[in-house]
ZAVEXLUM-837698 format. One record per residue (C-alpha): residue number from 1; residue in three letters; x, y, z. Coordinates in Angstrom, 2 decimals. Example, Ala and Ser with C-alpha at 12.3 -4.5 7.8 and 13.67 -1.06 7.14 Angstrom:
% residues 2
1 | ALA | 12.30 | -4.50 | 7.80 $
2 | SER | 13.67 | -1.06 | 7.14 $
% end
This chain:
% residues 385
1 | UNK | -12.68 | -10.36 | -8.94 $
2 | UNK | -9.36 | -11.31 | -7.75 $
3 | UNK | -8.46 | -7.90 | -6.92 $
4 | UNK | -10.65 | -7.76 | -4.41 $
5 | UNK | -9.06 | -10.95 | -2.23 $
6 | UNK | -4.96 | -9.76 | -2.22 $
7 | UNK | -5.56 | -7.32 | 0.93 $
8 | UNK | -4.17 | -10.23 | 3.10 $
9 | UNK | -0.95 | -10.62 | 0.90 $
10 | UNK | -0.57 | -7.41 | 0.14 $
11 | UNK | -0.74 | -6.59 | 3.84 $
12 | UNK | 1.77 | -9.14 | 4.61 $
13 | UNK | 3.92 | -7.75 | 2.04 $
14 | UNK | 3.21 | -4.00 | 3.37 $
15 | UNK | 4.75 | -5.37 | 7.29 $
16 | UNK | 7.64 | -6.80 | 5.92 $
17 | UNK | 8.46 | -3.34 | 4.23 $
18 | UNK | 7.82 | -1.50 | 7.43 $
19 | UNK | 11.13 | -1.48 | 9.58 $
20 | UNK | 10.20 | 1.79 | 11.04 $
21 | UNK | 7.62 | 2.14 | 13.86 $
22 | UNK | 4.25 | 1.35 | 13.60 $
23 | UNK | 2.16 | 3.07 | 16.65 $
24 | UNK | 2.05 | 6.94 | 15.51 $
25 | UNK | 2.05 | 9.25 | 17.97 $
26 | UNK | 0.15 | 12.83 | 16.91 $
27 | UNK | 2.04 | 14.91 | 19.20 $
28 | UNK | 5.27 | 14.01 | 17.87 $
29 | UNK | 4.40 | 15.47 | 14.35 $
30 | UNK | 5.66 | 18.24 | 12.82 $
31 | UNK | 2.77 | 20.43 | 11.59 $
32 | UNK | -0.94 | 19.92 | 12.70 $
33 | UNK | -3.98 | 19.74 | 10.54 $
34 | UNK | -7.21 | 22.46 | 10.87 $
35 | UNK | -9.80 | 21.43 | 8.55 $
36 | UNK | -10.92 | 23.91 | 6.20 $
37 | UNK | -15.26 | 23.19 | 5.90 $
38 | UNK | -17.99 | 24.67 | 4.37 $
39 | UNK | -20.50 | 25.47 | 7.55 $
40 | UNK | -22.76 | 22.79 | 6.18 $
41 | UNK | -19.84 | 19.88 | 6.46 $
42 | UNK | -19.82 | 17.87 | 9.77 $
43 | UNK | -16.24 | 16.71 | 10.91 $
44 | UNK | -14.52 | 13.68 | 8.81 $
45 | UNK | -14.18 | 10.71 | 10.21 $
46 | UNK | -10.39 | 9.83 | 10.47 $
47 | UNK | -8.89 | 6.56 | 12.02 $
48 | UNK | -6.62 | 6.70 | 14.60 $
49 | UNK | -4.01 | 4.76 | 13.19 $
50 | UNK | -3.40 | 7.15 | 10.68 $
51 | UNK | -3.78 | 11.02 | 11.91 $
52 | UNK | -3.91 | 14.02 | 9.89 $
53 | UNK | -1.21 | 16.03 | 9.47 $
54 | UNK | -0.15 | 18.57 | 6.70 $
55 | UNK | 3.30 | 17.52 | 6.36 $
56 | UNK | 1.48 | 13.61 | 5.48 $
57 | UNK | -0.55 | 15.40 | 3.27 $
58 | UNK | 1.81 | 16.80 | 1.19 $
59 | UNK | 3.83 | 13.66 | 0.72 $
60 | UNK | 0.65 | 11.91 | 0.34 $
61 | UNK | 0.61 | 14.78 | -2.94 $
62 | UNK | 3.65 | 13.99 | -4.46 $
63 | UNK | 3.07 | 10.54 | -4.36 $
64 | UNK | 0.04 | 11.01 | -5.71 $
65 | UNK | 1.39 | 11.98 | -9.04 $
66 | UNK | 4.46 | 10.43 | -8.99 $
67 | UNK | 5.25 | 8.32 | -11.78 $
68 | UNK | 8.16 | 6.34 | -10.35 $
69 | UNK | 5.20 | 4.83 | -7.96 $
70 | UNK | 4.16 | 2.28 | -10.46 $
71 | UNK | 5.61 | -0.97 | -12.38 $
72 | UNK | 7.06 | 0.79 | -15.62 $
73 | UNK | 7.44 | 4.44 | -13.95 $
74 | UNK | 5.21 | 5.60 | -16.37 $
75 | UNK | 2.06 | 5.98 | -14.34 $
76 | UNK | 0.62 | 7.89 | -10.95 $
77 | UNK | -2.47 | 7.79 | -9.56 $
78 | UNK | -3.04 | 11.01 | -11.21 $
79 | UNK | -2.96 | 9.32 | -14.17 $
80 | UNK | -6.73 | 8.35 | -13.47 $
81 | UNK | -7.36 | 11.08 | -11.39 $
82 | UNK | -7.32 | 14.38 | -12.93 $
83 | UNK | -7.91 | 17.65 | -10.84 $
84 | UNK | -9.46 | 19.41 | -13.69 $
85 | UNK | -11.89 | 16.46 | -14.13 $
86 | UNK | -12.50 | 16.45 | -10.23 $
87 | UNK | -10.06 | 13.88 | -10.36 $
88 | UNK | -12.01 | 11.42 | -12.79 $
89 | UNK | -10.20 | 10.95 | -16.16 $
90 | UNK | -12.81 | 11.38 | -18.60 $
91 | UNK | -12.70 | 7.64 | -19.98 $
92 | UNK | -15.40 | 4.76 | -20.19 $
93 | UNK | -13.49 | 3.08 | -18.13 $
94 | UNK | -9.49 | 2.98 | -16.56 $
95 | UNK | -6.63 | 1.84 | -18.61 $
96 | UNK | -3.54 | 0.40 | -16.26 $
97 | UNK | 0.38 | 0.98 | -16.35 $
98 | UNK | 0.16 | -1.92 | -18.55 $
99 | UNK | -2.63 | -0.87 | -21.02 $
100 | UNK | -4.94 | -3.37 | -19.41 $
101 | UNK | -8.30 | -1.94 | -19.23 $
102 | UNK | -10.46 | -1.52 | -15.91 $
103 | UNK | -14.03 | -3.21 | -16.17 $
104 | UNK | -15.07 | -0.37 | -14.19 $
105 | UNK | -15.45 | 3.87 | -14.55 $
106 | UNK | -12.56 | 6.01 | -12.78 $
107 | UNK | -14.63 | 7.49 | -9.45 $
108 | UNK | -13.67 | 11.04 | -8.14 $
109 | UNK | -12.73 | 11.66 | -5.05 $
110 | UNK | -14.24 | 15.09 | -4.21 $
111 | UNK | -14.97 | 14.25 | -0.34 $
112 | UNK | -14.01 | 10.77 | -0.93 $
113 | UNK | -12.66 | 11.15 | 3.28 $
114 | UNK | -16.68 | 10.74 | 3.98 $
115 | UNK | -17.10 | 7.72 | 1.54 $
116 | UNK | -18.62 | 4.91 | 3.96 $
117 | UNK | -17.30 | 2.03 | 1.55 $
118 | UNK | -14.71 | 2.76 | -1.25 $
119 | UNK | -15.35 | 2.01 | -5.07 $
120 | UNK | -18.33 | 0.68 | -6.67 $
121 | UNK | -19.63 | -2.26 | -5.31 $
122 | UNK | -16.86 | -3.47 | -2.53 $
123 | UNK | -19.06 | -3.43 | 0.79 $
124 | UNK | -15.53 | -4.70 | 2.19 $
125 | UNK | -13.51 | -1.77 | 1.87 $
126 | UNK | -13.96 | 0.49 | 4.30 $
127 | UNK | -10.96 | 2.70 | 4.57 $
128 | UNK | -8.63 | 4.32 | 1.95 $
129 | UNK | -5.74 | 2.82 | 3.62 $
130 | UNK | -7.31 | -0.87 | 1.97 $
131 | UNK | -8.55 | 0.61 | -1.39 $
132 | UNK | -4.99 | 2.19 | -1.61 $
133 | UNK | -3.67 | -1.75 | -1.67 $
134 | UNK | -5.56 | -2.61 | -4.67 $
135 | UNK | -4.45 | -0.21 | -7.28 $
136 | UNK | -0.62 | -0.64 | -5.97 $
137 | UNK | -0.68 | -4.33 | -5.70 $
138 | UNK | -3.78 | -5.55 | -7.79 $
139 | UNK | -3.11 | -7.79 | -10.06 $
140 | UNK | -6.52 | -8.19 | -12.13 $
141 | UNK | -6.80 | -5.62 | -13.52 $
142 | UNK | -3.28 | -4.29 | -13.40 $
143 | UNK | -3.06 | -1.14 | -12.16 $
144 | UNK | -0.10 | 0.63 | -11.10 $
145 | UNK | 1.54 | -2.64 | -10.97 $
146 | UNK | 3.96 | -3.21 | -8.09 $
147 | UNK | 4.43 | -7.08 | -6.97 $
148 | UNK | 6.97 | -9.13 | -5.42 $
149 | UNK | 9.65 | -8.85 | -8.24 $
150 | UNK | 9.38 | -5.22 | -8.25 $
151 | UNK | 8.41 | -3.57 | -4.82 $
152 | UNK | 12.01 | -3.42 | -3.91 $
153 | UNK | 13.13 | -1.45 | -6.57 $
154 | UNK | 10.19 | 1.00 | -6.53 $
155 | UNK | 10.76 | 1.32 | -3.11 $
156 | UNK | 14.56 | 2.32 | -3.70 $
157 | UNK | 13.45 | 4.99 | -6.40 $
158 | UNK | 12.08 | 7.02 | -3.21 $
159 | UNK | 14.84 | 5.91 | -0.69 $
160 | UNK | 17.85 | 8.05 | -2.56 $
161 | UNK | 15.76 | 10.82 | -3.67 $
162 | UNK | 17.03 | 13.50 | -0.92 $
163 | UNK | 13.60 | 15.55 | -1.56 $
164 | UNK | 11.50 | 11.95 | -0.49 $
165 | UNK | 13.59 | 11.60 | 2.27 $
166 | UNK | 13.19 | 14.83 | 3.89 $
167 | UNK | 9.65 | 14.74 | 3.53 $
168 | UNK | 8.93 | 11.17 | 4.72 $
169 | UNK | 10.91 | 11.72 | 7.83 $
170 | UNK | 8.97 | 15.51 | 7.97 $
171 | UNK | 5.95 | 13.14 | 7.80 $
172 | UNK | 6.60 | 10.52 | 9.87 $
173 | UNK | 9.32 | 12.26 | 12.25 $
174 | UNK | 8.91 | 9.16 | 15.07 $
175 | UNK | 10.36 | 6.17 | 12.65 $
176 | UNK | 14.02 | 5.70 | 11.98 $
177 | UNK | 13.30 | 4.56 | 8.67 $
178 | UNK | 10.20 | 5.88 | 7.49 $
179 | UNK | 10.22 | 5.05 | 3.51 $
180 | UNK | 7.78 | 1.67 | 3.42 $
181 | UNK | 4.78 | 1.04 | 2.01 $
182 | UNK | 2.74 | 1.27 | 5.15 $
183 | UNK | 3.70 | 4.96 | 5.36 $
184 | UNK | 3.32 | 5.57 | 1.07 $
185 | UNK | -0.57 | 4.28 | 1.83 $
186 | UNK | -1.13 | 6.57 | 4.62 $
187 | UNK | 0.55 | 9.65 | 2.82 $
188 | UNK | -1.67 | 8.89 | -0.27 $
189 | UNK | -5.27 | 8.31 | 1.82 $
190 | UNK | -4.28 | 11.83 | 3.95 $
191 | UNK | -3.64 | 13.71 | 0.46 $
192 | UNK | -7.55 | 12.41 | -0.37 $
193 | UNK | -9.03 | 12.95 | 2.78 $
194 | UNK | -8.05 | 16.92 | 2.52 $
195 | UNK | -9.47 | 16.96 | -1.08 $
196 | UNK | -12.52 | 19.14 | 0.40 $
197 | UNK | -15.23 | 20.16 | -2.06 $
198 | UNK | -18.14 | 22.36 | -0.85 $
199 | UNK | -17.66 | 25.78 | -2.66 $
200 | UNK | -19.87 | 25.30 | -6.03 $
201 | UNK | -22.69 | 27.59 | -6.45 $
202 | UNK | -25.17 | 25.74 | -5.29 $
203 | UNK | -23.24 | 25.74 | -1.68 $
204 | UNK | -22.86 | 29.84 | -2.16 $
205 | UNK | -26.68 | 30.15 | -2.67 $
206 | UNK | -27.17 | 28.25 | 0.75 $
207 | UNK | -25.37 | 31.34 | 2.06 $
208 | UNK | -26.71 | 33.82 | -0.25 $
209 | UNK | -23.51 | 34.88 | -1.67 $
210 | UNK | -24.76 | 33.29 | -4.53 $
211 | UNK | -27.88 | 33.32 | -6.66 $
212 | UNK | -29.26 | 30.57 | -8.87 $
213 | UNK | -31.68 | 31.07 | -12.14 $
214 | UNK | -34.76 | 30.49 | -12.16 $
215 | UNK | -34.46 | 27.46 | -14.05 $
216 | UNK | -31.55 | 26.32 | -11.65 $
217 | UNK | -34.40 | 26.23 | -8.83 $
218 | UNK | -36.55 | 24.83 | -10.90 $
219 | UNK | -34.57 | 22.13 | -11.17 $
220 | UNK | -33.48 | 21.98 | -7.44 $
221 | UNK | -36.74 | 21.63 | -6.34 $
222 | UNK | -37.47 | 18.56 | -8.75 $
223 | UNK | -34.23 | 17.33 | -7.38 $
224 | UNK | -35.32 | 17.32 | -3.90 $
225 | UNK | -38.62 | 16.63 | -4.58 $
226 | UNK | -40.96 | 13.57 | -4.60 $
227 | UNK | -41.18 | 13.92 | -8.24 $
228 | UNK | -38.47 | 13.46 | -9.87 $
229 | UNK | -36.88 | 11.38 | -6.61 $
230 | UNK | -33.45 | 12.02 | -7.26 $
231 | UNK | -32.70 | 12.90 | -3.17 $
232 | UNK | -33.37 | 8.99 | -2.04 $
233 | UNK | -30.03 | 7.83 | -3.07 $
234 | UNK | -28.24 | 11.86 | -3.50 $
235 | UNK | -30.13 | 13.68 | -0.79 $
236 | UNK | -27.01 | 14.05 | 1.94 $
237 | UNK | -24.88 | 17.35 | 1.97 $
238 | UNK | -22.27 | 15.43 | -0.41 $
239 | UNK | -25.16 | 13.85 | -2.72 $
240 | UNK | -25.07 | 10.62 | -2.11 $
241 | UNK | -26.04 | 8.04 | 0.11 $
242 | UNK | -23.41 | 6.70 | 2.05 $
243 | UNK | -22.19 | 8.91 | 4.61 $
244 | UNK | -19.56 | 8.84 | 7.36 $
245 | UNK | -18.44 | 11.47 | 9.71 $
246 | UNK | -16.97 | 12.10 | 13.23 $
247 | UNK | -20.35 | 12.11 | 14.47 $
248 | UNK | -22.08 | 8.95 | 12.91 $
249 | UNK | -23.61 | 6.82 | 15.14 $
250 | UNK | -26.03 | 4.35 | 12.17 $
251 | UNK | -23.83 | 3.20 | 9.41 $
252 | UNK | -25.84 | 2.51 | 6.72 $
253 | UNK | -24.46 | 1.35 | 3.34 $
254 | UNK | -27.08 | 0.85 | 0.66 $
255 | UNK | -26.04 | -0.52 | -3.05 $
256 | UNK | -28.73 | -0.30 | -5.96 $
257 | UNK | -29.63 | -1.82 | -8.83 $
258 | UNK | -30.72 | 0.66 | -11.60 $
259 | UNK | -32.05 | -1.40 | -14.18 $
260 | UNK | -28.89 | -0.58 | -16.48 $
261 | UNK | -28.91 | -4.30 | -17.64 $
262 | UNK | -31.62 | -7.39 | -17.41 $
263 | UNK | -29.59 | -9.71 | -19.42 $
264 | UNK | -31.90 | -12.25 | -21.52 $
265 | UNK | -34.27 | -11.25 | -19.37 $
266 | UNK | -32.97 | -12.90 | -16.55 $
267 | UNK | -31.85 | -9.87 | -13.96 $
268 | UNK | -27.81 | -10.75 | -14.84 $
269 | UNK | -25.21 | -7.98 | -15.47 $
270 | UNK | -22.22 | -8.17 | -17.91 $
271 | UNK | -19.44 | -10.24 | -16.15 $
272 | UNK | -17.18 | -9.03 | -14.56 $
273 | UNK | -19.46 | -5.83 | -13.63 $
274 | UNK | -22.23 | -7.66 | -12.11 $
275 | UNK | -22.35 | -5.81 | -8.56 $
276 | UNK | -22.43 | -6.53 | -4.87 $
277 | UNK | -22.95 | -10.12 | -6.14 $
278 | UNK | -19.39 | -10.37 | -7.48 $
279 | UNK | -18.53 | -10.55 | -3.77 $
280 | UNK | -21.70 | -11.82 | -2.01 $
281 | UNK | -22.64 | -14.39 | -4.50 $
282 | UNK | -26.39 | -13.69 | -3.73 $
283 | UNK | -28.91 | -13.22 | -6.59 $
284 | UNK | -30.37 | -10.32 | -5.09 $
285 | UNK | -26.96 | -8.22 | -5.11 $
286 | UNK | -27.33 | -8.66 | -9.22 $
287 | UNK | -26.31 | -5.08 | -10.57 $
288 | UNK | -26.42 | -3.46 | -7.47 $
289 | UNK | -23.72 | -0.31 | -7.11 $
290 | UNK | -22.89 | 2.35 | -4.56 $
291 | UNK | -24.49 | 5.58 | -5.50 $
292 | UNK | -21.73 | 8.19 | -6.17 $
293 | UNK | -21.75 | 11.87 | -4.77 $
294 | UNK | -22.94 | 14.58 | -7.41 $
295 | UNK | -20.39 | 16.63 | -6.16 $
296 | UNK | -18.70 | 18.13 | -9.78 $
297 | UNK | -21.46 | 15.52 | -11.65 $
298 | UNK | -20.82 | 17.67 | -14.61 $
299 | UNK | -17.43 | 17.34 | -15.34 $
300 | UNK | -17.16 | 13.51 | -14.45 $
301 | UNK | -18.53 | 12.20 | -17.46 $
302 | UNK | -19.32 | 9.37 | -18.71 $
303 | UNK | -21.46 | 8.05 | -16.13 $
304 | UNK | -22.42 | 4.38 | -14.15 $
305 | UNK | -20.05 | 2.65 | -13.36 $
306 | UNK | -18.95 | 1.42 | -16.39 $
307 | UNK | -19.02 | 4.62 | -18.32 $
308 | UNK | -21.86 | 3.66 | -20.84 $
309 | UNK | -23.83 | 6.98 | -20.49 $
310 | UNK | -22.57 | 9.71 | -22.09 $
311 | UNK | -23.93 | 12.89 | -20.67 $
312 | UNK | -25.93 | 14.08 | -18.12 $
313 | UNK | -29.34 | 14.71 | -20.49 $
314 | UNK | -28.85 | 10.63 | -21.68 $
315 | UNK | -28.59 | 10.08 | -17.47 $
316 | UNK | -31.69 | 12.24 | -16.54 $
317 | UNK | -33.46 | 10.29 | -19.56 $
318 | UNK | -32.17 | 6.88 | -18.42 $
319 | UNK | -33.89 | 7.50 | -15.38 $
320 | UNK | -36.96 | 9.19 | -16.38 $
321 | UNK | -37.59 | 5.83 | -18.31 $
322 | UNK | -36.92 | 3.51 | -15.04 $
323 | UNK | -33.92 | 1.68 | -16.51 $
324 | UNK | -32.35 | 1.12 | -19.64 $
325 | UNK | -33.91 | -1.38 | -22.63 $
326 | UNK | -31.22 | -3.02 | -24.78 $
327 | UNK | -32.94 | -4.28 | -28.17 $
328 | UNK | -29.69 | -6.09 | -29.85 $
329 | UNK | -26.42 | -7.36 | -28.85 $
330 | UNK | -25.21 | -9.74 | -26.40 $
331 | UNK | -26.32 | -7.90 | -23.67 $
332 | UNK | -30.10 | -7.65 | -24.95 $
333 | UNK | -32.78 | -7.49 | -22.32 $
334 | UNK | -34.94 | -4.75 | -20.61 $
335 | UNK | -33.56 | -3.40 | -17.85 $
336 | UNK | -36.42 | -1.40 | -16.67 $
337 | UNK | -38.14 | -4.85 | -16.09 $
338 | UNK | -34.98 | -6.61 | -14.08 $
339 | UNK | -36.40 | -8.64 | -11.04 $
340 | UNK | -33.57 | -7.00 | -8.96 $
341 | UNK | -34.03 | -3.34 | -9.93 $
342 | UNK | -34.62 | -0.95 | -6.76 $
343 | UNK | -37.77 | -0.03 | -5.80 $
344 | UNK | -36.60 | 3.64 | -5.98 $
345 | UNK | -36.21 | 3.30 | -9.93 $
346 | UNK | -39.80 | 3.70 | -11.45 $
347 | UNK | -40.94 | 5.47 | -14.88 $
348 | UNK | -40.93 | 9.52 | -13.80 $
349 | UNK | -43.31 | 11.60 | -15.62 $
350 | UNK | -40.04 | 14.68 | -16.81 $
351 | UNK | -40.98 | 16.88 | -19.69 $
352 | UNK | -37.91 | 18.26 | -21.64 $
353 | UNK | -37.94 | 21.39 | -19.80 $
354 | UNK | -37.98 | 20.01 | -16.27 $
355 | UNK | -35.27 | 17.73 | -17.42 $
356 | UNK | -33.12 | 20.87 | -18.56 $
357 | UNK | -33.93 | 21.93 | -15.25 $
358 | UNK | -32.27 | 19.33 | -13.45 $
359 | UNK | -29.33 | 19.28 | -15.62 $
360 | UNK | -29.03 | 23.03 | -14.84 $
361 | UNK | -29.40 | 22.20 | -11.04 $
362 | UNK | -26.72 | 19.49 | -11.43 $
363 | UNK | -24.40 | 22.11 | -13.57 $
364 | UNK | -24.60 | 24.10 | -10.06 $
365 | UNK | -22.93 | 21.73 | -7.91 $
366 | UNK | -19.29 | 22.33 | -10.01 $
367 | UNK | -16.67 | 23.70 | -7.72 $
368 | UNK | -14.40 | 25.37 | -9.82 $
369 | UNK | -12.07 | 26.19 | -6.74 $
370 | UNK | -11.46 | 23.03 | -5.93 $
371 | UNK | -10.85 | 21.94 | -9.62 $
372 | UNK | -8.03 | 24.90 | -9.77 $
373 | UNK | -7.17 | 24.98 | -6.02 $
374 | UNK | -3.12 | 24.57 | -5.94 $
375 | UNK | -3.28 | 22.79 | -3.07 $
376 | UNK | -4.47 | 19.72 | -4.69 $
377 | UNK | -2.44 | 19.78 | -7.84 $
378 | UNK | 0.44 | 18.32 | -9.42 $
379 | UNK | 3.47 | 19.09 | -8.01 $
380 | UNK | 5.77 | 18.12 | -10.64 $
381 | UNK | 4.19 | 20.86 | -12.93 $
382 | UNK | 4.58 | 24.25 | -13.07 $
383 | UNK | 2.00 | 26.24 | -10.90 $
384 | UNK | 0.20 | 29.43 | -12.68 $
385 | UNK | 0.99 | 32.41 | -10.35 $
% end
């Protein structure tokens, strides 16, 4: 998708914006950042080039939900990323600034800072710094829609507001003019990096100041088990399978195909959501997606990456079945027979009751601090005391 090829324009277009200075140095900040993490949490991984500090963070917050930081002024990145929904937005898929409509599900970003690729199926982008260029400056789909005719003026919105401009130069004390893009896309990836999730129930049970029902360890124990298998691809300490920290040392970054689609029988995917293969071009990438962290599972729904399941019993029967068969309609075909369907996907004996088991297990992992925590919310709203 075109989308995915404008990070060399839009860089070019992010260093002609940047009149300021471009080498940070941490000791000349302001404020200084102490991670706040759950025992169980290793250190984030954080490039150099763009340190942690709290006064970045909270720009990186406003502009988060700031409207003026889009085409028409009419939409954030809050806008698909709602706290309450652990900053999903509850839709099939993302509508733009412009109405267009994503191909693709709105991820959260509960510990999106150890994401080891960003997005679905992108084995390219690494870093939020590069995601961050594709919803500003992507141009299929449209998303918050700033280009060439109207980066200057978007810029200018947040040059003569005298609250942006004391906390850009709070943020970014060592640049003479510190209002650019470069510095928006580093304010906006710190603000995600902090968003820390690791106090659900399930994490307080792990230090017994919780306890879980006896179904909820029923269904734990499938969960982790060799069973039901769900722990191959959402076994880590954040639930999924790609995993980077401070101390990694083996990068691995595995995609899957589910069996979701088989096309006519022929192992394709709906276009334009076919994959790793959108990228690679090889037959064997066919439907293959990053598997997302469970982290607040229950209130991101719908699920896949195109939003086509609607709740977590429909997921835990998808997968019980080994993929997905479509009997009519244009995208007709078996999925639980596609040629490029993971190995890990295979028919799993679940009764009803061990499936209610899981779905209690997965209810467990909501972190209702971090949906309400006022540290991560909007703020151009009022705050409840």
């Amino acid at each position: 998708m075109k989308k995915h090829l404008i990070s060399a324009l839009a860089i070019l277009s992010l260093n002609a914006c940047n009149t300021g200075t471009t080498t940070e140095d941490p000791a000349l900040s302001t404020s200084t950042w102490q991670w706040q993490l759950p025992a169980s949490f290793p250190t984030p991984f954080v490039s150099a080039d763009n340190p942690m500090t709290a006064d970045k963070v909270e720009l990186g917050r406003h502009l988060f939900y700031d409207v003026r930081l889009s085409g028409n002024g009419k939409q954030s990145c809050g806008s698909c990323h709602l706290q309450e929904k652990a900053f999903t937005d509850g839709l099939a898929v993302a509508v733009g600034s412009t109405g267009q409509l994503h191909p693709r599900n709105s991820q959260h970003l509960s510990n999106v800072v150890y994401n080891a690729t960003i997005t679905w199926a992108n084995f390219s982008l690494t870093s939020l710094e590069r995601q961050m260029e594709v919803p500003l400056f992507g141009d299929d789909p449209i998303e918050l829609g700033i280009n060439d005719q109207n980066k200057v003026e978007i810029l200018q919105r947040f040059e003569t507001d005298k609250q942006y401009q004391q906390l850009f130069n709070k943020a970014f004390p060592e640049q003479n003019q510190p209002v650019n893009y470069t510095n928006i896309i580093k304010a906006i990836a710190s603000f995600q990096r902090s968003l820390i999730s690791g106090n659900s129930r399930y994490d307080q049970s792990l230090t017994a100041k919780a306890k879980l029902t006896d179904s909820e360890i029923r269904g734990k124990d499938l969960f982790f088990g060799e069973k039901a298998e769900c722990f191959h691809c959402h076994g880590s300490f954040n639930f999924n399978d790609q995993v980077r920290h401070a101390g990694t040392r083996i990068l691995e970054t595995p995609f899957h195909n589910t069996g979701l689609f088989n096309i006519g029988g022929t192992g394709d995917f709906p276009f334009p959501n076919r994959g790793v293969f959108e990228l690679s071009g090889k037959a064997q990438d066919m439907g293959k997606f990053r598997a997302p962290s469970l982290r607040n599972v229950a209130v991101t729904a719908p699920y896949m990456h195109d939003g086509s399941i609607a709740t977590l019993e429909q997921v835990l029967d998808f997968y019980a079945a080994g993929g997905r068969n479509i009997t009519e309609g244009v995208h007709a075909g078996d999925g639980r027979n596609n040629p490029f369907k993971s190995e890990l996907v295979t028919l799993i004996q679940l009764n009803e009751q061990e499936k209610a088991d899981i779905v209690a297990f997965l209810k467990t992992l909501t972190d209702d601090e971090f949906l309400h925590n006022p540290k991560f919310a909007n703020p151009f709203l009022p705050q409840n005391p």
